[in-house]
Backbone as CSV, one residue per row, in Angstrom:
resi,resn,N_x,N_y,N_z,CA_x,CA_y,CA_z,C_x,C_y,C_z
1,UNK,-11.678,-1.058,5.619,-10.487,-0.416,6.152,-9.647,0.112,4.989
2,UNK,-9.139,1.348,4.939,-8.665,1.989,4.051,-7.131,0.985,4.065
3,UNK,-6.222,0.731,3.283,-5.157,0.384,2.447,-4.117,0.548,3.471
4,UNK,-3.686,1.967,3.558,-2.579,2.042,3.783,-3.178,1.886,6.134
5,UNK,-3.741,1.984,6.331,-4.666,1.525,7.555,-3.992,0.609,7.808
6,UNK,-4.506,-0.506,6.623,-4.167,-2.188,7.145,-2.338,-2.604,6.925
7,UNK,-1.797,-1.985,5.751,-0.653,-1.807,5.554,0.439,-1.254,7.121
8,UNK,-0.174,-0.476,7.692,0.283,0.006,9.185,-0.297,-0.590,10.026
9,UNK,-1.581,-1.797,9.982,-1.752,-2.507,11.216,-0.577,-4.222,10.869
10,UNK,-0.385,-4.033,9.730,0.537,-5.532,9.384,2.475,-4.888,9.154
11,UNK,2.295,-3.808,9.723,3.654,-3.394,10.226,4.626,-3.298,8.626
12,UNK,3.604,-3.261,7.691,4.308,-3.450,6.180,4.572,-1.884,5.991
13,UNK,6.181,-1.457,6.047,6.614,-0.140,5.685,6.490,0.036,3.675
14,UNK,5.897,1.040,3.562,5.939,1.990,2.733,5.718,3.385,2.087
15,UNK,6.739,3.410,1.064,6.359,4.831,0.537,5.544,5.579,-0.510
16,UNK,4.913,6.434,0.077,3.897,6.787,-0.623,4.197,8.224,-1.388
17,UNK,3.961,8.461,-2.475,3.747,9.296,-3.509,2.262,10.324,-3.896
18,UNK,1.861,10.842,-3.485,0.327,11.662,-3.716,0.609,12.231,-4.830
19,UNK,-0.122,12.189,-5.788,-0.442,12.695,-7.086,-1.494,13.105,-7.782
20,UNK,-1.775,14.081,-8.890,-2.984,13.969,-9.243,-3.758,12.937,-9.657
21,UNK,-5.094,12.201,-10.030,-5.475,11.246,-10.480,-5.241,10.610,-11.854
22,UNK,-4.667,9.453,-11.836,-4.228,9.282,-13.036,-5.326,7.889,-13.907
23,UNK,-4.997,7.723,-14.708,-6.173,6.412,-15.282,-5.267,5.691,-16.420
24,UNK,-4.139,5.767,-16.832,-3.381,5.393,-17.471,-1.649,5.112,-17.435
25,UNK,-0.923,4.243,-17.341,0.609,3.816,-16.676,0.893,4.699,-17.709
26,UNK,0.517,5.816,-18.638,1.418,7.193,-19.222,1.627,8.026,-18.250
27,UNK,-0.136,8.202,-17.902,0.280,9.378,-16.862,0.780,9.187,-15.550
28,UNK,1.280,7.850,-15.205,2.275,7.724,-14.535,3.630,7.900,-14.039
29,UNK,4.080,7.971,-15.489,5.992,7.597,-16.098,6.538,8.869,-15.157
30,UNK,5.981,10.098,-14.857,6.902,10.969,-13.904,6.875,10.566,-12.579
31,UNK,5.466,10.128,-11.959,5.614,9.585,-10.792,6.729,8.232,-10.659
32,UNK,6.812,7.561,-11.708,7.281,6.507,-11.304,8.814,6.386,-11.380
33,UNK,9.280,7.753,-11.583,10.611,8.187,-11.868,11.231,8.438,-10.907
34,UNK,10.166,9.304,-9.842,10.322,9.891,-8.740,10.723,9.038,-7.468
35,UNK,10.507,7.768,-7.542,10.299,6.293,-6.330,11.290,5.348,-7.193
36,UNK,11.498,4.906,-6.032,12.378,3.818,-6.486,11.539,2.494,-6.200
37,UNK,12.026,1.584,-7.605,11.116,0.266,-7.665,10.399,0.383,-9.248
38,UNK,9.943,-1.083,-9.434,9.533,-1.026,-10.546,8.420,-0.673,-10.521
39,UNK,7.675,0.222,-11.243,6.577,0.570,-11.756,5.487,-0.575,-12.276
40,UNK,4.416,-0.142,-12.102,3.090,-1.576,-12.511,2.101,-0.932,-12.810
41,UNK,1.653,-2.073,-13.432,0.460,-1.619,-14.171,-0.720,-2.869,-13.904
42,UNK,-1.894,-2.419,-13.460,-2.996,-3.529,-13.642,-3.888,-3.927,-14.792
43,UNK,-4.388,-4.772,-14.691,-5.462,-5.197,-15.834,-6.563,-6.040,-15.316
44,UNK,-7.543,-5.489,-15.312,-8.890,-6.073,-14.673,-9.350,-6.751,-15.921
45,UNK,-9.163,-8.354,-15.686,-9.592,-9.506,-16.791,-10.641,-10.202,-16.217
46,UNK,-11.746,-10.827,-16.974,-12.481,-12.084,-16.681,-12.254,-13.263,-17.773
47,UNK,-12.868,-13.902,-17.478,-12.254,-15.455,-18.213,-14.293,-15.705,-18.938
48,UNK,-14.023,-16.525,-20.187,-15.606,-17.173,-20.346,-16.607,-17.672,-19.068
49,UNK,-15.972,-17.952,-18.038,-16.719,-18.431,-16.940,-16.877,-16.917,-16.222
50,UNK,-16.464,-16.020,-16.566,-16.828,-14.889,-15.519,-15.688,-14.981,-14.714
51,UNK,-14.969,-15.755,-14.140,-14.016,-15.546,-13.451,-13.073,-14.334,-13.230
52,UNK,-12.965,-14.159,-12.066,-12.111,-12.270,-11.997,-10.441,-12.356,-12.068
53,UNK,-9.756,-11.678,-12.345,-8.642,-11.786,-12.213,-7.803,-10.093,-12.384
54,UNK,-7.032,-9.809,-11.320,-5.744,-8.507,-11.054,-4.805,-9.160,-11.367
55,UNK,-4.294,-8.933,-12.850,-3.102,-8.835,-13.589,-2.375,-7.844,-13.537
56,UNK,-1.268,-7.937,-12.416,0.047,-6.995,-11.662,1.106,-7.248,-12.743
57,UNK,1.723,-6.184,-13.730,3.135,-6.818,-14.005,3.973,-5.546,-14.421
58,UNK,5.109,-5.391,-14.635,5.944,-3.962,-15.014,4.832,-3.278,-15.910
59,UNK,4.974,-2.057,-15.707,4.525,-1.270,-16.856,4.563,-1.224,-18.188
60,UNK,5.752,-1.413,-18.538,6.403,-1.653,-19.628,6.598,-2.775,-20.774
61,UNK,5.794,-3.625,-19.374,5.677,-5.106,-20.610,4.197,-5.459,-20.936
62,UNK,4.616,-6.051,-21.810,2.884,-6.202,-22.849,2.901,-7.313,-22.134
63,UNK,0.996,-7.347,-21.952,0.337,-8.899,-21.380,0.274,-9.543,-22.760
64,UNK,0.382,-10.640,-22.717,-0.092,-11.758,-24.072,-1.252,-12.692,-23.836
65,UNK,-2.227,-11.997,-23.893,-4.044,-12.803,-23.153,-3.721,-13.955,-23.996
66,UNK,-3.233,-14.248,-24.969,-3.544,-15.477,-25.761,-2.571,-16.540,-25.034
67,UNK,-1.843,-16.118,-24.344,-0.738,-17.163,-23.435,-0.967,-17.055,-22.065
68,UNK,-1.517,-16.518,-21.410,-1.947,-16.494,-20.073,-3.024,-17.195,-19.182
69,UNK,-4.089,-16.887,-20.346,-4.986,-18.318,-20.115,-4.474,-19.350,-19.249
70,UNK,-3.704,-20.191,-20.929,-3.142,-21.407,-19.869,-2.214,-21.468,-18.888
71,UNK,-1.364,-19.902,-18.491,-1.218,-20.026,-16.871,-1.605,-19.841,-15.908
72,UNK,-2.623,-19.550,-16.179,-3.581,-19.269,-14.733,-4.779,-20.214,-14.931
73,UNK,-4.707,-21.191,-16.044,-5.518,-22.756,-15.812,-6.902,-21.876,-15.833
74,UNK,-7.161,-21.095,-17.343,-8.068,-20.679,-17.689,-8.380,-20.765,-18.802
75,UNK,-9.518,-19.923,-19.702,-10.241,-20.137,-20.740,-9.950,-18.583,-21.061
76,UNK,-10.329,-18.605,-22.554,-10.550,-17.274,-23.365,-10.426,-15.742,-21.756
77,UNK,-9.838,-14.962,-21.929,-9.973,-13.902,-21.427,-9.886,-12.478,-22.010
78,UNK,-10.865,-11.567,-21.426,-10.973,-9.927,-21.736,-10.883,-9.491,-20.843
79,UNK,-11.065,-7.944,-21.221,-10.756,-7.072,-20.602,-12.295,-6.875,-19.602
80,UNK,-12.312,-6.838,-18.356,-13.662,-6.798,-17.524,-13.966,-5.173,-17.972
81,UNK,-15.242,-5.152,-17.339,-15.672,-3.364,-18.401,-15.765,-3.419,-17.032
82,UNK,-15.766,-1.612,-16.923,-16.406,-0.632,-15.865,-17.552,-0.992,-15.053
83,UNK,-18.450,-1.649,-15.346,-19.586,-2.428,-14.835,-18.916,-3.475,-13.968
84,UNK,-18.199,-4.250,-14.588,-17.603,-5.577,-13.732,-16.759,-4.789,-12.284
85,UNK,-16.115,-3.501,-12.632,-15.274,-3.198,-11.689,-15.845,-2.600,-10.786
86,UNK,-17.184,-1.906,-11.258,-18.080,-0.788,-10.222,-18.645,-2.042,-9.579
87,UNK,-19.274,-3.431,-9.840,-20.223,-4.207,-9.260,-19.143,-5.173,-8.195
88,UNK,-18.297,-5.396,-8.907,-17.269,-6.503,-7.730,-16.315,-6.085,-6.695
89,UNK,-15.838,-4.961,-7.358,-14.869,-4.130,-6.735,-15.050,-2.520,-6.257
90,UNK,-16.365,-2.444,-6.532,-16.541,-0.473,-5.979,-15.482,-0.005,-6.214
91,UNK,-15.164,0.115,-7.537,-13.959,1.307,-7.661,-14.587,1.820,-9.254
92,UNK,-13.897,3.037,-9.663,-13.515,3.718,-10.867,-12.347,2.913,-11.290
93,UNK,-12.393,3.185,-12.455,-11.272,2.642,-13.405,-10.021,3.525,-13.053
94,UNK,-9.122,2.913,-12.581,-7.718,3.067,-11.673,-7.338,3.139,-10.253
95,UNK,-8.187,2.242,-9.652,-8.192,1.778,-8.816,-8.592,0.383,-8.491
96,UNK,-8.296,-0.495,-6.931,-8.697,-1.710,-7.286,-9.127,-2.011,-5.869
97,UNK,-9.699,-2.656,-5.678,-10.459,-3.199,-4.217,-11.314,-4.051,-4.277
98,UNK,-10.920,-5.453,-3.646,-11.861,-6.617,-3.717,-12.779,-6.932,-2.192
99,UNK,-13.155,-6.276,-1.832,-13.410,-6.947,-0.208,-14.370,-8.342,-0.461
100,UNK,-14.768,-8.716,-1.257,-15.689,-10.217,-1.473,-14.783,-11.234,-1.529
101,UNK,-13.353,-10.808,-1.706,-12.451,-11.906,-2.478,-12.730,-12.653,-3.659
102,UNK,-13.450,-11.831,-4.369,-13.768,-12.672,-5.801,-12.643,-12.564,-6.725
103,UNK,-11.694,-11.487,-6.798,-10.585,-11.440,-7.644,-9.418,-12.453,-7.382
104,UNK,-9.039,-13.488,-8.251,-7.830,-14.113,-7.822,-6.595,-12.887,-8.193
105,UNK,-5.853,-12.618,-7.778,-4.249,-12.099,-7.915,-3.501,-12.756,-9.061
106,UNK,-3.314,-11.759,-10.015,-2.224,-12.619,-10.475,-0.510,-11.523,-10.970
107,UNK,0.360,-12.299,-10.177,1.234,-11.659,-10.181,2.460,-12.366,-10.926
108,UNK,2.529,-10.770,-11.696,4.104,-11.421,-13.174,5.702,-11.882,-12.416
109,UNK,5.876,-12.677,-12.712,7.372,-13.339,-12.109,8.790,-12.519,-11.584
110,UNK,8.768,-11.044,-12.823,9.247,-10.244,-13.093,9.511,-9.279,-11.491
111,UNK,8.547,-9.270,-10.874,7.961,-8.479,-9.808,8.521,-8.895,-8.628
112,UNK,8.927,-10.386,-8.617,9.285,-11.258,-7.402,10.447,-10.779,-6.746
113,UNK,10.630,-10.592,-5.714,12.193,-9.998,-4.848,12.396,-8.714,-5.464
114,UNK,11.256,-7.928,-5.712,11.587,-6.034,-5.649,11.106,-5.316,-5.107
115,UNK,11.068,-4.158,-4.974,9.914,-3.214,-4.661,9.579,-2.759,-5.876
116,UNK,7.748,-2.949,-5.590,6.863,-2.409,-6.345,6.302,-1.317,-6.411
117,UNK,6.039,-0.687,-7.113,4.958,0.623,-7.391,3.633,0.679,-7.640
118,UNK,2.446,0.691,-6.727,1.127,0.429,-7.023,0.379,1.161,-6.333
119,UNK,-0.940,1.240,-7.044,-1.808,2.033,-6.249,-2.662,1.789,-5.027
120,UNK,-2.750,2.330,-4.332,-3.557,2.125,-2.787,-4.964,1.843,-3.022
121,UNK,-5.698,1.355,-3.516,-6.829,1.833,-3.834,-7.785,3.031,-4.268
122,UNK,-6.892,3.871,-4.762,-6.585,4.743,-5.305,-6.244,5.730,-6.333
123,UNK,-6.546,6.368,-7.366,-5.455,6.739,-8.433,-4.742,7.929,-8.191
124,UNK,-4.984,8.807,-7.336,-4.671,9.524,-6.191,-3.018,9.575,-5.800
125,UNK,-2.763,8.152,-5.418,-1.575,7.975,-5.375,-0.733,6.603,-5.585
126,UNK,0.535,6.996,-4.815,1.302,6.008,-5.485,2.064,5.022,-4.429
127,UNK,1.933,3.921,-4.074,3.450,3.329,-3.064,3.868,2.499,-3.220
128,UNK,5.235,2.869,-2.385,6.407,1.098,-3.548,6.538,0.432,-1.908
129,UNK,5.875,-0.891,-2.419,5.822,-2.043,-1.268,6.972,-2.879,-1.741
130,UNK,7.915,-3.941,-0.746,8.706,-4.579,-1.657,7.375,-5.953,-1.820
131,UNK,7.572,-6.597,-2.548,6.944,-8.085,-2.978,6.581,-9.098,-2.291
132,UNK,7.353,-8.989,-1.100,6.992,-9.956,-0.288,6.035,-8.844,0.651
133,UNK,5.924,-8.029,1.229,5.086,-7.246,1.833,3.563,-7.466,0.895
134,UNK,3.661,-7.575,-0.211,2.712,-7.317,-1.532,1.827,-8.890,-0.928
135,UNK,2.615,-9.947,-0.600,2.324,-11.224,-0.845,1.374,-11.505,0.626
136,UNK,2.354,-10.966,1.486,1.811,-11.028,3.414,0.501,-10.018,3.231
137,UNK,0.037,-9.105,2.085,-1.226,-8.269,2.763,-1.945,-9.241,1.825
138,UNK,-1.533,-9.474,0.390,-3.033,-10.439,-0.277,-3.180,-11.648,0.616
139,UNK,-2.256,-11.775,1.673,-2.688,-13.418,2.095,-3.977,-12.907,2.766
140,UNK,-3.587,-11.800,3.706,-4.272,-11.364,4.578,-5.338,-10.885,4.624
141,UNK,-5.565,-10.513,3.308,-7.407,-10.451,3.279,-7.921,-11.368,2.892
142,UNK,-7.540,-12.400,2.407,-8.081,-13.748,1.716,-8.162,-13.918,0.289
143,UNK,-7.619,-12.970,-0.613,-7.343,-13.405,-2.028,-6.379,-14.568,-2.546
144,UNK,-6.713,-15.232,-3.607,-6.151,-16.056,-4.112,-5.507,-15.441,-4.948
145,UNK,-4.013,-15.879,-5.040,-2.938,-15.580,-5.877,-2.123,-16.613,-6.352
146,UNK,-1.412,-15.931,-7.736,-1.089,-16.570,-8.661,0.385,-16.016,-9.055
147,UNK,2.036,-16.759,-8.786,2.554,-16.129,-9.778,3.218,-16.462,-10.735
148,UNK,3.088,-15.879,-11.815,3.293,-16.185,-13.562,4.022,-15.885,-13.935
């Protein structure tokens, strides 16, 4: 089921932004000017065990892999390659979609009680959900989440 589909069958209002395809939170910064809410950025990580993880947090702030680990009660982590994202998640790089539920969620603290800016599965476009809407759709497909 396409994104914004399930987003309108769970009565979660938002606004959406269509844009050209982007692959980088640069070529974002005009879209994200345009909407109100904080802007985000993902990071498709695995851990030494393979473990998956969607690292959600402002655009603007640097992840610190060497401190995150131990909040998400993990080991050494990188960056998952294009392979990890085409095989678990059927997407291109800027976009994200788990239907296996193998990705745990992990969402930056920063994010909590706003509206967000993220992509639909998509790079296509853009919509600002507030956070708790963000929280009621990951319950709802069955991902495990985390917030840090």
């Amino acid at each position: 089921m396409e994104i914004l589909e399930k987003l309108d069958e769970l009565n979660i209002k938002y606004e959406i932004q269509e844009h050209e395809a982007v692959y980088t939170v640069e070529d974002l910064k005009d879209v994200f000017l345009k909407m109100e809410g904080i802007g985000c950025k993902n990071l498709f990580l695995k851990d030494a065990k393979k473990k998956l993880f969607l690292y959600t947090l402002p655009e603007d702030k640097r992840a610190d892999l060497k401190l995150l680990p131990e909040k998400i009660n993990s080991k050494r982590l990188s960056f998952a390659n294009e392979n990890d994202l085409q095989t678990n998640l059927n997407l291109i790089p800027g976009s994200v979609n788990d239907k296996e539920q193998n990705v745990t969620v992990v969402l930056d603290k920063e994010l909590k009680n706003n509206k967000i800016l993220i992509h639909p599965n998509r790079n296509t476009a853009t919509i600002g959900i507030e956070y708790a809407d963000l929280i009621k759709f990951i319950k709802n497909c069955g991902n495990d989440y985390l917030e840090i």
